[in-house]
N, C-alpha and C positions, 0 to 999 in steps of 0.2 A: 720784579721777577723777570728773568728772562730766560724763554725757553728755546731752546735749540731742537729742530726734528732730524735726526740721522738720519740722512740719503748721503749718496752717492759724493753727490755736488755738494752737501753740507760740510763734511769731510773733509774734501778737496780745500774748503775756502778755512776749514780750520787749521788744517795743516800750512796753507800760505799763509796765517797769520803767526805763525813761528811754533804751536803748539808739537809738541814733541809727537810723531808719526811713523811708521814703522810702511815701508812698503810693502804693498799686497797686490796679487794680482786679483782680481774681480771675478770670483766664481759663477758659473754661469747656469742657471737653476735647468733641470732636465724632468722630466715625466716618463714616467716609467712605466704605470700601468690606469688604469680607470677601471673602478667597478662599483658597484655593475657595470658589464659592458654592454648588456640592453637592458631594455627592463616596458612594460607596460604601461600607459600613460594616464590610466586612470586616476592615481592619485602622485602625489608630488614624491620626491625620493630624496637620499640622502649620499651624492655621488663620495663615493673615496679615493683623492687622487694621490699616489703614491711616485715621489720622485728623489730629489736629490738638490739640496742648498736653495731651500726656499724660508728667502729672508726677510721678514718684514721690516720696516724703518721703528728706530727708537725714540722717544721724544724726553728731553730730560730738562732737569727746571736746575739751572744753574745757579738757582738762590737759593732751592729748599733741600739742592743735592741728591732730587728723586728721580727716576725714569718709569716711563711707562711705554707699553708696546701697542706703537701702530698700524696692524697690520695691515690693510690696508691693498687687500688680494681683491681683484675681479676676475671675472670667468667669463666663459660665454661659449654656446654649442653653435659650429655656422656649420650650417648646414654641405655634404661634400659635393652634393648636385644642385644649387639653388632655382637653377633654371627648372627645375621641378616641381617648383612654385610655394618651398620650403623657405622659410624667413628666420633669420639667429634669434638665438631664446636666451636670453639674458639671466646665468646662473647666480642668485645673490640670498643671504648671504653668502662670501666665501669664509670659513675659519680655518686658524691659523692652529695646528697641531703638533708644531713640530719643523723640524727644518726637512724632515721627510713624510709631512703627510699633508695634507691639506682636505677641507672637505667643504662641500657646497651643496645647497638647497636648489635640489631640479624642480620648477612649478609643474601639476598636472598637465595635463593637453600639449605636451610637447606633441609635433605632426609626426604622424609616423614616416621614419627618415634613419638615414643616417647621418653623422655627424661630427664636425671634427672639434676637439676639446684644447679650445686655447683661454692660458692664464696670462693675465698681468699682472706683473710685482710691482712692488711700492716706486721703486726705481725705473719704473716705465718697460720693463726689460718683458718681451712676450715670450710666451714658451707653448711651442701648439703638438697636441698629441693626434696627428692624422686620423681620420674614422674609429677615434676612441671611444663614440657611443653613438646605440642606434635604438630611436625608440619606436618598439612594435605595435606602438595602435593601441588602443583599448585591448581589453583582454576579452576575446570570445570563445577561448580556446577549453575545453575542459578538460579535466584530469588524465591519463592515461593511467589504465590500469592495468600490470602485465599479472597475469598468474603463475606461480612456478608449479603449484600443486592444491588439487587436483586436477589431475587434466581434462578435456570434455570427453562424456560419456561414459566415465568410471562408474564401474561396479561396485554399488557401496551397499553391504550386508547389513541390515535389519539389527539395532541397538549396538553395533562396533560403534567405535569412537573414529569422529573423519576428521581427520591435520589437513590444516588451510593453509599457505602462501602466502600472499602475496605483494605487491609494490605498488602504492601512487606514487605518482610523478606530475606535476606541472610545471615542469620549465622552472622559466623565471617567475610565475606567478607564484601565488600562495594558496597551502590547503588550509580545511578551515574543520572537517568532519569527513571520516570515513565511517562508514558502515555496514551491515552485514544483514543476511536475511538469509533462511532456509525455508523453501516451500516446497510443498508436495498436493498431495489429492485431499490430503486432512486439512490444508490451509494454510498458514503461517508457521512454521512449528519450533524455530529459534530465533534469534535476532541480536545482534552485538554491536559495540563502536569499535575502533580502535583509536587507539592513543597518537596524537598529530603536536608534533612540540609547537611554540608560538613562534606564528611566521614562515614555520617550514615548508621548503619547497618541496618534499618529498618525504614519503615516509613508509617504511617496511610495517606490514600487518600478517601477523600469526594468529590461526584461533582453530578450537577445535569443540563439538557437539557430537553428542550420543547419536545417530541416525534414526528415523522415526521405527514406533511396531510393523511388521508387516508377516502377515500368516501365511501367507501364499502368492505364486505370481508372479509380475516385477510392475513397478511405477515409475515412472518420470519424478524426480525431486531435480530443483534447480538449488543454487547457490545464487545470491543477488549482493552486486558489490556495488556502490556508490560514495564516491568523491567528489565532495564541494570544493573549489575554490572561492577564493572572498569575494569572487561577484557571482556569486551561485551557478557558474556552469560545470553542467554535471553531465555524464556521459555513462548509466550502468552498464556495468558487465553482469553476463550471467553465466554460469556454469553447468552445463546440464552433467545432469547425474540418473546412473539409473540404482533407482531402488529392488533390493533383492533381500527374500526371508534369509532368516539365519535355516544353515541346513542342518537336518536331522541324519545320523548314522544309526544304520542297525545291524549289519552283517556283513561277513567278511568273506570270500570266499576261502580263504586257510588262514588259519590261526596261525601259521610258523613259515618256516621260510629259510633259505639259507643266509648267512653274511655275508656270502659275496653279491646278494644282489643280481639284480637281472632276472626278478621273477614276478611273471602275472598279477594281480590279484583284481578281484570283482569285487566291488565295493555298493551297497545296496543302501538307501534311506529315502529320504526327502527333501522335497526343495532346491533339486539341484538345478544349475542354469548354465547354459554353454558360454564361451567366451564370445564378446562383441568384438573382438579387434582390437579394443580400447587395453580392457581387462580379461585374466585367463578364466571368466565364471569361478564353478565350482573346481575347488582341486582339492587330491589326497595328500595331505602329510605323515611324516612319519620323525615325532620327537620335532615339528615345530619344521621340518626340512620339505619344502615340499618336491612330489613326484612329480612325472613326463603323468598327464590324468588326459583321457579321452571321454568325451561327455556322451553318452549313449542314450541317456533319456533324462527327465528330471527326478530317475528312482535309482540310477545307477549308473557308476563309472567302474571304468577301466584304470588301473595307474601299473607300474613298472617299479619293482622294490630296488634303492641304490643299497650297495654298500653299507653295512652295518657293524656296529663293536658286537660281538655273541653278546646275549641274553635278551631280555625284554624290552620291545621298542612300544611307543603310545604311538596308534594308528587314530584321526580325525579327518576333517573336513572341514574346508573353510572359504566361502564367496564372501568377495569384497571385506578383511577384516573379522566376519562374523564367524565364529567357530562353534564345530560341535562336542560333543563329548567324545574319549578316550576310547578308545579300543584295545586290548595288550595282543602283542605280535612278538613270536617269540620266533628270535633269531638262531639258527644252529653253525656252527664254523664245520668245516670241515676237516676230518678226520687228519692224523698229519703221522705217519708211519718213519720212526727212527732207527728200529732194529730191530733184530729177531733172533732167537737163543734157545737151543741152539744154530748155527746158519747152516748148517747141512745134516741130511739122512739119508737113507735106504731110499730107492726107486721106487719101492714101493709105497712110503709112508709108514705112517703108524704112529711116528715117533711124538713123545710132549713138546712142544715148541710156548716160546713166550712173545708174543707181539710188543714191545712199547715204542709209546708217541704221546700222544695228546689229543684231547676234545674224542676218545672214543665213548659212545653210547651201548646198551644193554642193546638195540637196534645194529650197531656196527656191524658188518660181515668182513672177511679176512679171505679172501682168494689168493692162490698160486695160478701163475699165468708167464708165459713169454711173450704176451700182447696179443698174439695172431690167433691163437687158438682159442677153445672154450675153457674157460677159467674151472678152477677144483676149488671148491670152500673149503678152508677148515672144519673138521671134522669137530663132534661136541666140545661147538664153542664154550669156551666159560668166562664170562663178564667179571672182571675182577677191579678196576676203577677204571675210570677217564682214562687212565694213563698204561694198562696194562689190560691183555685178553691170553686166554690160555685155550689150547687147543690139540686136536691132533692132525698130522700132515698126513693132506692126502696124496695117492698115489701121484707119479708124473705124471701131469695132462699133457705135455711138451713134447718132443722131438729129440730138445735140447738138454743141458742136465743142470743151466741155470738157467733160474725164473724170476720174476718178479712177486714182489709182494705189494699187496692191494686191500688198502681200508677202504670200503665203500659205505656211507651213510646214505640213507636213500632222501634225507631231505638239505643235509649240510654238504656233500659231495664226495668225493674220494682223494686219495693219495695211496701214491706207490713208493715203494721206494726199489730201484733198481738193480738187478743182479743179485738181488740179497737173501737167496737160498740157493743151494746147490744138491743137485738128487745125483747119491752117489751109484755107479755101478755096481754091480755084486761080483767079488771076483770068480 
């Protein structure tokens, strides 16, 4: 048997022995990238070198007509400052992947350093990837924990439900166990993992628990968050939180209100708690929207009605999530004046006139007026729908011989409509 091992030179010497040969220029292997590009030294690692015509030599048996592949890679980390008293760490095995991958076994306890990553091919040929790797020492570093929510010193209401955040992160190290904790003045009162893939350097955690009873008051509850990485350093976070009763509603100061909004109301119950800065305490809603709420004591606030659709709105309360029961608030629009018919009479009045518009109430009132002076009510109003009132016209209250017409609601507002009577002379 005789075997031949393909290199370079081998090649060369079969081709000067007359075998038929094809010219090639000699490609020349390049490195592209290395990763990890740092990494911890605790335990040994798996470097991935990714480059471009990395060839190994073939060895083939000219009597049995077989080949096999000798790859035949070394490696090595030398150090970029050696005078630092750093010494080259000898990467072996290297394996052969592919003619664009290559990958090598880093031993533990490489010195913390930086490092430049040079290969040798079976053909002697080097290829060095400048400060391709830098190994950061043992790992004493712990987890980082960022929270996006809650934030510290949120007000969180007595049996709401509280949505948690958060992010571990270790670097290039690895997590191993995240976990969770809710305490308060009763003790321990939740506790959860979260789910950490294998190996992963990081990992998003979501979680959410009913917040403990509380009758009255406010209490400190913390949140407590811990991440191991695989040499157990840990670093907890905690969250402080302040604990507040679910509040009680009992009274309103008015049951009604206009829809344009922009009205008072006094708001009466219990357990109410003012804002920390963090959180707005107690506040008023109206259908789930909440109000401008001024906290006055923990029996009673102040809030400011927005804009409403006419009819029935649910008035509650609610600190930190925890809400109370419903209150109906009945919204009125105001009155909105179309025409009038007939549009002119006598000076004096007297005559049957018809108002229609819309949103009028059995409560509407119907004045003649030219703005400046004291308005004349319709004489024996008659309420005839929403949309129609009948009456009789009182004398001129003006100067002038046209006036205005004026629906006034005393809880939903008014509307005029302009010019739109005329008090005739007598000839």
């Amino acid at each position: 048997m005789v075997a031949w091992r393909c290199t370079a030179t081998a090649v060369a010497a079969l081709c000067g022995a007359g075998l038929a040969c094809s010219p090639r220029a000699e490609l020349k292997a390049t490195i592209e990238s290395v990763s990890p590009a740092s990494a911890y030294n605790d335990v040994g690692l798996l470097l991935t070198i990714k480059g471009g015509d990395f060839r190994p030599a073939y060895e083939f048996d000219t009597m049995g007509g077989s080949a096999s592949v000798q790859e035949a890679f070394t490696a090595v980390l030398s150090p970029v400052e050696p005078a630092a008293g750093l010494a080259p760490v000898v990467v072996n095995p290297v394996s052969w992947d592919g003619a664009d991958v290559l990958r090598a076994k880093v031993p533990a306890g490489v010195a913390a350093g930086v490092y430049d990553v040079i290969v040798t091919d079976p053909r002697g040929a080097v290829i060095t990837f400048p400060g391709g790797f830098a190994s950061l020492g043992p790992d004493v570093h712990p987890p980082a924990i960022v929270v996006d929510f809650p934030h510290d010193d949120t007000i969180v209401g007595a049996g709401s439900e509280v949505m948690v955040s958060v992010f571990a992160d270790d670097g290039v190290g690895s997590l191993t166990v995240l976990t969770w904790s809710v305490t308060w003045s009763g003790g321990d009162w939740k506790t959860g993992t979260c789910h950490v893939g294998a190996a992963a350097t990081s990992a998003p955690c979501s979680f959410h628990f009913p917040a403990p009873p509380l009758a009255t008051g406010t209490e400190p509850m913390a949140i407590v968050l811990t991440a191991l990485d695989s040499k157990l350093n840990a670093d907890p976070v905690i969250i402080p939180l302040l604990l507040a009763p679910r509040p009680t509603l009992n009274t309103l100061s008015a049951y009604n209100g206009t829809a344009g909004g922009k009205q008072p109301i006094v708001v009466t119950g219990a357990g109410f708690v003012p804002s920390n800065g963090t959180s707005s305490g107690t506040v008023v809603l109206v259908d789930g929207q909440e109000l401008k709420t001024d906290f006055k004591s923990d029996t009673e606030l102040e809030a400011t009605t927005l804009a409403h659709d006419p009819g029935i709105g649910l008035v509650s309360v609610r600190t930190g999530g925890a809400s109370s029961r419903s209150i109906m608030f009945q919204f009125y629009p105001a009155p909105i004046v179309k025409a009038i018919e007939p549009q002119s009479g006598p000076e004096s009045g007297g005559n049957l006139v018809a108002i229609v518009g819309r949103h009028f109430r059995p409560e509407t009132k119907i004045f003649f007026t030219d703005g400046g002076g004291n308005p004349a009510e319709l004489v024996a109003k008659t309420y005839k729908s929403a949309n129609r009132i009948e009456g009789y016209v009182p004398a001129n209250p003006a100067t002038v011989a046209i006036v205005n017409v004026v629906a006034f609601d005393q809880i939903g507002g008014f509307d005029q409509l302009i010019g739109a009577y005329v008090y005739e002379s007598s000839p």
